[in-house]
N, CA, C and O atoms as a GROMACS GRO file, in nm:
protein
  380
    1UNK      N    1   2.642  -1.870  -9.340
    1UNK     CA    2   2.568  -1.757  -9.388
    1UNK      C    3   2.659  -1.675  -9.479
    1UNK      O    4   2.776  -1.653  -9.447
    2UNK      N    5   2.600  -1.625  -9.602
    2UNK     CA    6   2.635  -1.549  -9.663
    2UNK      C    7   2.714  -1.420  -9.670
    2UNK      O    8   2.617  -1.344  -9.668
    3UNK      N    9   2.808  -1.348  -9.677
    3UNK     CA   10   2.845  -1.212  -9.627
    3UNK      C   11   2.738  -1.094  -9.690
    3UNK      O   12   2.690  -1.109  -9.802
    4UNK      N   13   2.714  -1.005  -9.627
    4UNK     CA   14   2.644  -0.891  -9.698
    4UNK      C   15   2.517  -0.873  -9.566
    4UNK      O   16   2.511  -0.908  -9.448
    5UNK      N   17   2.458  -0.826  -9.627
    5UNK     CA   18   2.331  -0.727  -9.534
    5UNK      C   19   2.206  -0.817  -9.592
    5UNK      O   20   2.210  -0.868  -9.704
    6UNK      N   21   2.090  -0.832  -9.498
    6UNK     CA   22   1.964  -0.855  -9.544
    6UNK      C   23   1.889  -0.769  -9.545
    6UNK      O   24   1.869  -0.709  -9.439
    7UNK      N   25   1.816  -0.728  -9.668
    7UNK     CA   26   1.680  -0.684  -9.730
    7UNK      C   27   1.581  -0.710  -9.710
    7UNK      O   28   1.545  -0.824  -9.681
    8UNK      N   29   1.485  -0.582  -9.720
    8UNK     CA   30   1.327  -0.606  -9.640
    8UNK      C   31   1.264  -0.653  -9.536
    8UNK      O   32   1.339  -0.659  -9.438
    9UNK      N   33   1.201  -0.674  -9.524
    9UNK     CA   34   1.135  -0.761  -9.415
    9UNK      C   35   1.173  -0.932  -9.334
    9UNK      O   36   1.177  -1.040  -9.392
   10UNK      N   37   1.189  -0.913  -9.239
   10UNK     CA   38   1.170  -1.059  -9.178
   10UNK      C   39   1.133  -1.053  -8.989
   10UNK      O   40   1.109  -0.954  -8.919
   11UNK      N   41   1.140  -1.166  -8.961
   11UNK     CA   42   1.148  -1.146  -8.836
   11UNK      C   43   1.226  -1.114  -8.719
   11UNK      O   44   1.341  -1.143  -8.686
   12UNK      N   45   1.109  -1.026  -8.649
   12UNK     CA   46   1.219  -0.994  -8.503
   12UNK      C   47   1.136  -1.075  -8.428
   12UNK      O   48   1.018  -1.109  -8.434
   13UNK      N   49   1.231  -1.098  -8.356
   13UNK     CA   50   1.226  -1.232  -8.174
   13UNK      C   51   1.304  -1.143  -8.113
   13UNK      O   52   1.420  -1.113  -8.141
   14UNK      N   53   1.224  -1.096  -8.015
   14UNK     CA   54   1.242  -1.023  -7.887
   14UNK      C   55   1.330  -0.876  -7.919
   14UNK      O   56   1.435  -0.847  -7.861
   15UNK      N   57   1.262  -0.792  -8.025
   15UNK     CA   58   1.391  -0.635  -8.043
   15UNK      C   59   1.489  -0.717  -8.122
   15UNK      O   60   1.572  -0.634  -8.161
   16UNK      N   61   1.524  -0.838  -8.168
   16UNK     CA   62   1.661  -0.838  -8.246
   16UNK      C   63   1.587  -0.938  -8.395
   16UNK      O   64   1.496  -1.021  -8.387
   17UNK      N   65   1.643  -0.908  -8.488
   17UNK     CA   66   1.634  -1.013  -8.630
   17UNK      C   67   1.643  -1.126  -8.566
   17UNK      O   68   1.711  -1.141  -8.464
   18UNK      N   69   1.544  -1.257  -8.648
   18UNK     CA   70   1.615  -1.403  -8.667
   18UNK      C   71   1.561  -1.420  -8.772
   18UNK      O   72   1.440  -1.412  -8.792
   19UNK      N   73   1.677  -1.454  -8.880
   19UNK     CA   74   1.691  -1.456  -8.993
   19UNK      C   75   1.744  -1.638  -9.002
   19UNK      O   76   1.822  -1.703  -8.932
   20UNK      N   77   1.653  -1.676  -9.132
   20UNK     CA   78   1.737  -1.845  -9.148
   20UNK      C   79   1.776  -1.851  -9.295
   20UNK      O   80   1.738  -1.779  -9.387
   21UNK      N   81   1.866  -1.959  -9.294
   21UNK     CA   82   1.914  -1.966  -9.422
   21UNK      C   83   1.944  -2.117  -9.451
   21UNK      O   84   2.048  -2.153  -9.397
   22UNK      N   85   1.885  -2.208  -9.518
   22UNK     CA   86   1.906  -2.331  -9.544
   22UNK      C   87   1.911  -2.431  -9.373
   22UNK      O   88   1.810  -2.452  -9.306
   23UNK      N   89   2.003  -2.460  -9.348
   23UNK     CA   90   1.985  -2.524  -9.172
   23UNK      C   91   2.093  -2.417  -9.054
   23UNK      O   92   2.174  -2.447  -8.966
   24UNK      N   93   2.055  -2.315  -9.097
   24UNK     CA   94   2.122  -2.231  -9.022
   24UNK      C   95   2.061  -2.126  -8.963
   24UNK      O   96   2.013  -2.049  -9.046
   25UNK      N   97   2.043  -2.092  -8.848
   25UNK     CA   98   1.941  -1.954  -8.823
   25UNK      C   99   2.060  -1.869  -8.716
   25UNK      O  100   2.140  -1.908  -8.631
   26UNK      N  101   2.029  -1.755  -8.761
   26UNK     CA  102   2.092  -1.627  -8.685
   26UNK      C  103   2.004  -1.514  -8.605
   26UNK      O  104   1.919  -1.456  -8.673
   27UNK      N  105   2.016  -1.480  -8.481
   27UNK     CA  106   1.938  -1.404  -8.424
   27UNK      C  107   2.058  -1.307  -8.362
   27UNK      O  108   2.158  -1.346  -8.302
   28UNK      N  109   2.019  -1.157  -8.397
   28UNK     CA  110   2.081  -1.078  -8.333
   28UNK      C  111   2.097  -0.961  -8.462
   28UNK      O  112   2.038  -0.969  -8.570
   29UNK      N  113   2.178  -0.866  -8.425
   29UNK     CA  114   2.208  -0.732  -8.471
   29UNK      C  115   2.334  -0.757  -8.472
   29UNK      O  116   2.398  -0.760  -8.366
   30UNK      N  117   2.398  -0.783  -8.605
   30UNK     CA  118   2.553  -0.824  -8.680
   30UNK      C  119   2.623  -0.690  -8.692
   30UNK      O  120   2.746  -0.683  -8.697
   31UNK      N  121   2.554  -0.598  -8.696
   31UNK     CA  122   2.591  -0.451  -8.742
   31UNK      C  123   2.661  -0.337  -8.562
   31UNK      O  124   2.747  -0.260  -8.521
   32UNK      N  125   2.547  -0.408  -8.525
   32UNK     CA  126   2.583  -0.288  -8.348
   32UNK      C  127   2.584  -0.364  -8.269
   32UNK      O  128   2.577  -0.318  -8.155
   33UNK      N  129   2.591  -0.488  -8.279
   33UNK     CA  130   2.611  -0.612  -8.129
   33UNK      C  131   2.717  -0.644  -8.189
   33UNK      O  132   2.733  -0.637  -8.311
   34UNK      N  133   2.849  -0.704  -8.058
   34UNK     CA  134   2.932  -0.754  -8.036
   34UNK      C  135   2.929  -0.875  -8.076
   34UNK      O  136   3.024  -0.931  -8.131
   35UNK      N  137   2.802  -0.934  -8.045
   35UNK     CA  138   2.805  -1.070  -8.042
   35UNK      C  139   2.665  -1.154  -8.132
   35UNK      O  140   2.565  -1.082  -8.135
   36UNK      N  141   2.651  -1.266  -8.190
   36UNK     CA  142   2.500  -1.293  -8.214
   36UNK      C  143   2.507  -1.443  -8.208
   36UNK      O  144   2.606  -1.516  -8.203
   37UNK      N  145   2.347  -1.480  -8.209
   37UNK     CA  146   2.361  -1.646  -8.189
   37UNK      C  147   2.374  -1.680  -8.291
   37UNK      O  148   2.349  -1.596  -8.377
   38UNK      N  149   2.418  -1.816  -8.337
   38UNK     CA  150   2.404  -1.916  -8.463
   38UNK      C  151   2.344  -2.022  -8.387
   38UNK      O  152   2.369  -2.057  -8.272
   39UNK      N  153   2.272  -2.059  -8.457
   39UNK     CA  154   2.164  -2.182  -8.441
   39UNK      C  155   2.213  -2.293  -8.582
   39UNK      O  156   2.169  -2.260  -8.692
   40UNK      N  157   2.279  -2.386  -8.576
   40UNK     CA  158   2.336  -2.462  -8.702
   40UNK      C  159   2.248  -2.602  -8.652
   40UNK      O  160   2.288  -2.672  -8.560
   41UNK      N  161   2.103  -2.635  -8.741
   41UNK     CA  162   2.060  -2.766  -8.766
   41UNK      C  163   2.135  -2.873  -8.798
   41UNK      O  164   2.139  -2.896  -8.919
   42UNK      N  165   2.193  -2.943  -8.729
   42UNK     CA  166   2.224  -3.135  -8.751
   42UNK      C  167   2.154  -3.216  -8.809
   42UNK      O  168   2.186  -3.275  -8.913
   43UNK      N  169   2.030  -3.230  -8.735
   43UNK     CA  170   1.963  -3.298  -8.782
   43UNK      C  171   1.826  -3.301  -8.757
   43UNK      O  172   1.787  -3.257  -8.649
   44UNK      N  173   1.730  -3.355  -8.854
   44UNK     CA  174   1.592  -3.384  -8.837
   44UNK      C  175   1.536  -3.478  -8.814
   44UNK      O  176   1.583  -3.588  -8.840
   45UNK      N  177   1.390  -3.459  -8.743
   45UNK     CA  178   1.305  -3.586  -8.703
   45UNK      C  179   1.179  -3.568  -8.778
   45UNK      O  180   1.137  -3.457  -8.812
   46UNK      N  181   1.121  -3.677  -8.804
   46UNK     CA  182   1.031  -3.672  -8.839
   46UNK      C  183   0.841  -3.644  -8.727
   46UNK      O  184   0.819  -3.725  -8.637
   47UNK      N  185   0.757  -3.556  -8.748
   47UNK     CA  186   0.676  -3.523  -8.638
   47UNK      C  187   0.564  -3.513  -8.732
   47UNK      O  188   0.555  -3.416  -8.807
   48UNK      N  189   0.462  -3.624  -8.733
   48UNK     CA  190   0.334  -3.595  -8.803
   48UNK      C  191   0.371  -3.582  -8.963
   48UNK      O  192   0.315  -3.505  -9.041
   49UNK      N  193   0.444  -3.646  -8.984
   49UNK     CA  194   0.430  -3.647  -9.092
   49UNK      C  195   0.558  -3.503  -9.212
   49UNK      O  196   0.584  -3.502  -9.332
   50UNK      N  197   0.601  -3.406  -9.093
   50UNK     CA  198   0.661  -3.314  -9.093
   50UNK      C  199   0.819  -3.332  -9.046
   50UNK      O  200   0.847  -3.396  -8.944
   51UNK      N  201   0.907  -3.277  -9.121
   51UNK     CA  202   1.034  -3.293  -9.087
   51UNK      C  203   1.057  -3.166  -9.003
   51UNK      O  204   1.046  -3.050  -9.044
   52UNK      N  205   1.093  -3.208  -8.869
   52UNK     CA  206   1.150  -3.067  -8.766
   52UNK      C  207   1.282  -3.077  -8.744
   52UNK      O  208   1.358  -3.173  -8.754
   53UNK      N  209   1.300  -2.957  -8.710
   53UNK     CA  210   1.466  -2.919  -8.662
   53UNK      C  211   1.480  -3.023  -8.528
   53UNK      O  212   1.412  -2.985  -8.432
   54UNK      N  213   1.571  -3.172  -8.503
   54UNK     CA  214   1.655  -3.219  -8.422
   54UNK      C  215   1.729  -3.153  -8.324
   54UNK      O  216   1.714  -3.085  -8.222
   55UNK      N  217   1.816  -3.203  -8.398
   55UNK     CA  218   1.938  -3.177  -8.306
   55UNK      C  219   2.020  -3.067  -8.348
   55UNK      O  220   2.055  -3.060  -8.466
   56UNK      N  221   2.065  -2.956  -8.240
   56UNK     CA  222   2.096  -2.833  -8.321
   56UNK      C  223   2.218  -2.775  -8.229
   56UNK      O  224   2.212  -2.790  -8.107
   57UNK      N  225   2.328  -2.709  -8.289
   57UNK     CA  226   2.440  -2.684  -8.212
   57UNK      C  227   2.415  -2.517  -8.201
   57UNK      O  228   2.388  -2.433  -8.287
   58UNK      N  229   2.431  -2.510  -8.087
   58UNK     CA  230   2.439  -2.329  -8.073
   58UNK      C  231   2.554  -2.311  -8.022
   58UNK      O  232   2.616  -2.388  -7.949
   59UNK      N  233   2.610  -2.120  -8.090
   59UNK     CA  234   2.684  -2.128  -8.051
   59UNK      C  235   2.659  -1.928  -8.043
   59UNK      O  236   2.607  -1.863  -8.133
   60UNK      N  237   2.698  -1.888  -7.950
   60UNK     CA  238   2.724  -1.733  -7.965
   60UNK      C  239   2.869  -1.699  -7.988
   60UNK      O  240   2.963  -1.719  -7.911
   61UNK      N  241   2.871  -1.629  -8.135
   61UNK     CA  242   2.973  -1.585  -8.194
   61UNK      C  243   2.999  -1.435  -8.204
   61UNK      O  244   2.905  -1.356  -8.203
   62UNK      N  245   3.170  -1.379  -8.218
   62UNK     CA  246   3.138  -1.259  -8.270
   62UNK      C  247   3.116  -1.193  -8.384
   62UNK      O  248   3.123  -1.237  -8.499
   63UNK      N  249   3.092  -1.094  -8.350
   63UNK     CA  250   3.036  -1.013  -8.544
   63UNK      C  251   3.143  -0.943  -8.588
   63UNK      O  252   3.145  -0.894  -8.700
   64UNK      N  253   3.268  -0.929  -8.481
   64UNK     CA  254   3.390  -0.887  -8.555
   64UNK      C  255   3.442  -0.971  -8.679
   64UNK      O  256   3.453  -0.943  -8.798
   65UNK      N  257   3.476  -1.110  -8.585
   65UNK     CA  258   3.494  -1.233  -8.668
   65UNK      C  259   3.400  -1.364  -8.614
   65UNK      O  260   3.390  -1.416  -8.503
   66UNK      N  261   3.335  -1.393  -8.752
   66UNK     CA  262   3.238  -1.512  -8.669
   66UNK      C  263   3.310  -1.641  -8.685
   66UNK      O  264   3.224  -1.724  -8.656
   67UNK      N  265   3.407  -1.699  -8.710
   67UNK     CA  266   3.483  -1.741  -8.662
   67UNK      C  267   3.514  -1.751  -8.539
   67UNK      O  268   3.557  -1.865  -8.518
   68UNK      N  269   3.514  -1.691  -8.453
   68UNK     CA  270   3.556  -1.676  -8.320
   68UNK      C  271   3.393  -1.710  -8.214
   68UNK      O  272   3.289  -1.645  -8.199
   69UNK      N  273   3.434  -1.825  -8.166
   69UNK     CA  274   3.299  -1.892  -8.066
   69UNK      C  275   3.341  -1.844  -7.935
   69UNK      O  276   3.446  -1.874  -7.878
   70UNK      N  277   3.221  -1.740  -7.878
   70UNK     CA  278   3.220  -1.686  -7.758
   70UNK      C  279   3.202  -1.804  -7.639
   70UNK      O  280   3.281  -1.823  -7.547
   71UNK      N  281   3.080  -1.878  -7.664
   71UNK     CA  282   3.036  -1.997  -7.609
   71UNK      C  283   2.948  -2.114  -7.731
   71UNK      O  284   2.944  -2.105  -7.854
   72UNK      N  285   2.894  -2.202  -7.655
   72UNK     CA  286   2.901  -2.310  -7.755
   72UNK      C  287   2.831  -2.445  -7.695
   72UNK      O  288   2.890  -2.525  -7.623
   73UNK      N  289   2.688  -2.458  -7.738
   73UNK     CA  290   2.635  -2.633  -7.670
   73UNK      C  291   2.547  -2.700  -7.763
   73UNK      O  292   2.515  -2.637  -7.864
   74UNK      N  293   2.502  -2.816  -7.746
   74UNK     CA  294   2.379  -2.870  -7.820
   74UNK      C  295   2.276  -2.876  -7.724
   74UNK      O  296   2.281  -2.880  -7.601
   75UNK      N  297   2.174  -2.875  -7.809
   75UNK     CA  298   2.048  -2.925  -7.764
   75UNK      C  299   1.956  -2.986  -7.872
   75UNK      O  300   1.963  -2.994  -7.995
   76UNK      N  301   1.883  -3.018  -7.796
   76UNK     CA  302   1.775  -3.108  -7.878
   76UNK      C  303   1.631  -3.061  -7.920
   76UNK      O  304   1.539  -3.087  -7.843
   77UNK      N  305   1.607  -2.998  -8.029
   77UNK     CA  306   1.454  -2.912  -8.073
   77UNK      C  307   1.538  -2.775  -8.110
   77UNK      O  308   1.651  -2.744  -8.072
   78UNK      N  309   1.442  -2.698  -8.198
   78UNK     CA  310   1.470  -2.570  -8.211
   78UNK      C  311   1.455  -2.495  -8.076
   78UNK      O  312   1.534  -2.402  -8.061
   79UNK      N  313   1.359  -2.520  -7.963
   79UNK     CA  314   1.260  -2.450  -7.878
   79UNK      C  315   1.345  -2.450  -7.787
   79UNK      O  316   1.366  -2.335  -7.748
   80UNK      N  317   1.430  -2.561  -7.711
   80UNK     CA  318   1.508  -2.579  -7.592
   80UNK      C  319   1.667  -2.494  -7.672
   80UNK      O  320   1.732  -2.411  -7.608
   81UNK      N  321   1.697  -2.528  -7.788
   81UNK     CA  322   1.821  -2.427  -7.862
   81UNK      C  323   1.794  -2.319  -7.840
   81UNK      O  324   1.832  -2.287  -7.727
   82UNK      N  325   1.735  -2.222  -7.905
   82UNK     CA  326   1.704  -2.032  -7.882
   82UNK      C  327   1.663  -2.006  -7.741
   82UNK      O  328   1.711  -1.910  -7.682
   83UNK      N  329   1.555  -2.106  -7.667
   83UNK     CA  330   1.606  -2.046  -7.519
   83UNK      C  331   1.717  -2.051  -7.433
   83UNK      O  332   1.740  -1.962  -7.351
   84UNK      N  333   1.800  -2.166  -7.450
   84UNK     CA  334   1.936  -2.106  -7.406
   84UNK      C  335   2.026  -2.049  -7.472
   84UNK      O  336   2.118  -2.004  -7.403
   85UNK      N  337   2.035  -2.032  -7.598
   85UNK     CA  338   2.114  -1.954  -7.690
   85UNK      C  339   2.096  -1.846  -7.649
   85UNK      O  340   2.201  -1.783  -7.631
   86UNK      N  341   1.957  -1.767  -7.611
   86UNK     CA  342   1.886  -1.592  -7.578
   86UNK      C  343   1.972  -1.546  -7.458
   86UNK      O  344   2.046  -1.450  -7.441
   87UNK      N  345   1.929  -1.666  -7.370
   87UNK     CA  346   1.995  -1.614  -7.254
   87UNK      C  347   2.150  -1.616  -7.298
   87UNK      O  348   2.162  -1.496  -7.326
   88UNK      N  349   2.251  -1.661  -7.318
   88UNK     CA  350   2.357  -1.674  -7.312
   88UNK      C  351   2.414  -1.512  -7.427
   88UNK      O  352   2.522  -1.453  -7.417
   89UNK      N  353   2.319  -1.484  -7.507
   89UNK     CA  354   2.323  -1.383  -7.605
   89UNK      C  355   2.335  -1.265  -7.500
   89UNK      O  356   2.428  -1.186  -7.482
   90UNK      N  357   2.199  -1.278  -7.430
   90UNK     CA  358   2.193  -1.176  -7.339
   90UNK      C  359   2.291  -1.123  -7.270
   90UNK      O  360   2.322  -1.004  -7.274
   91UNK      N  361   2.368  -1.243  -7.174
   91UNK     CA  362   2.490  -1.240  -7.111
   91UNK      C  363   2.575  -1.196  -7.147
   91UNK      O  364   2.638  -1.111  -7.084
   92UNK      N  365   2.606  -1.239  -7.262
   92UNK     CA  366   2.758  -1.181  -7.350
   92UNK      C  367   2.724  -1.041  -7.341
   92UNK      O  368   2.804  -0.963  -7.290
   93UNK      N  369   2.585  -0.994  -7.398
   93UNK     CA  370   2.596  -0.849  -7.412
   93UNK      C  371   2.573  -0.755  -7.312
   93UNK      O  372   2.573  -0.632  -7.308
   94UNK      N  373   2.548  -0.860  -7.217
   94UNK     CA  374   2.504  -0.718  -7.078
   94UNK      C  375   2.378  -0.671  -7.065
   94UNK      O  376   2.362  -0.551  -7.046
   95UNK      N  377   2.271  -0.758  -7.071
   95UNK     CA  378   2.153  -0.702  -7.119
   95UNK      C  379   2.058  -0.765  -7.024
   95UNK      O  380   1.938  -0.741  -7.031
   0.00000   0.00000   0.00000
């Protein structure tokens, strides 16, 4: 992801941004959280005719330096990734 701030509108999932960018999605508040998820796409399958998000590495990083991996797993689908990514987000932050 890019450095800088995002503009206008997008989506919130659950009170926090998830913002995507090419095979990368970020959920969280970079600005007043400690911590946020990265969602980094591997790879795709094909579903009906539609290419979906595979195989996807999560990892909760900090927003001091995102460089620095708090925790860190794969899973398989976007759907089974962000639900354990949330919780583990949660955790880090005490929430």
């Amino acid at each position: 992801m890019a450095n800088g701030t995002v503009s206008g509108n997008y989506l919130m999932y659950q009170g926090k941004p998830l913002i995507r960018q090419d095979n990368a999605y970020v959920w969280g508040d970079m600005k007043n959280d400690r911590a946020a998820l990265l969602l980094l796409v591997l790879s795709n399958k094909e579903v009906n005719g539609q290419q979906v998000p595979d195989n996807i590495l999560v990892q909760v990083v900090s927003t001091d330096d995102t460089q620095k991996v708090l925790k860190q797993g794969q899973k398989n689908g976007l759907f089974a990734a962000l639900d354990i990514g949330t919780v583990w987000l949660k955790k880090e932050l005490g929430e």
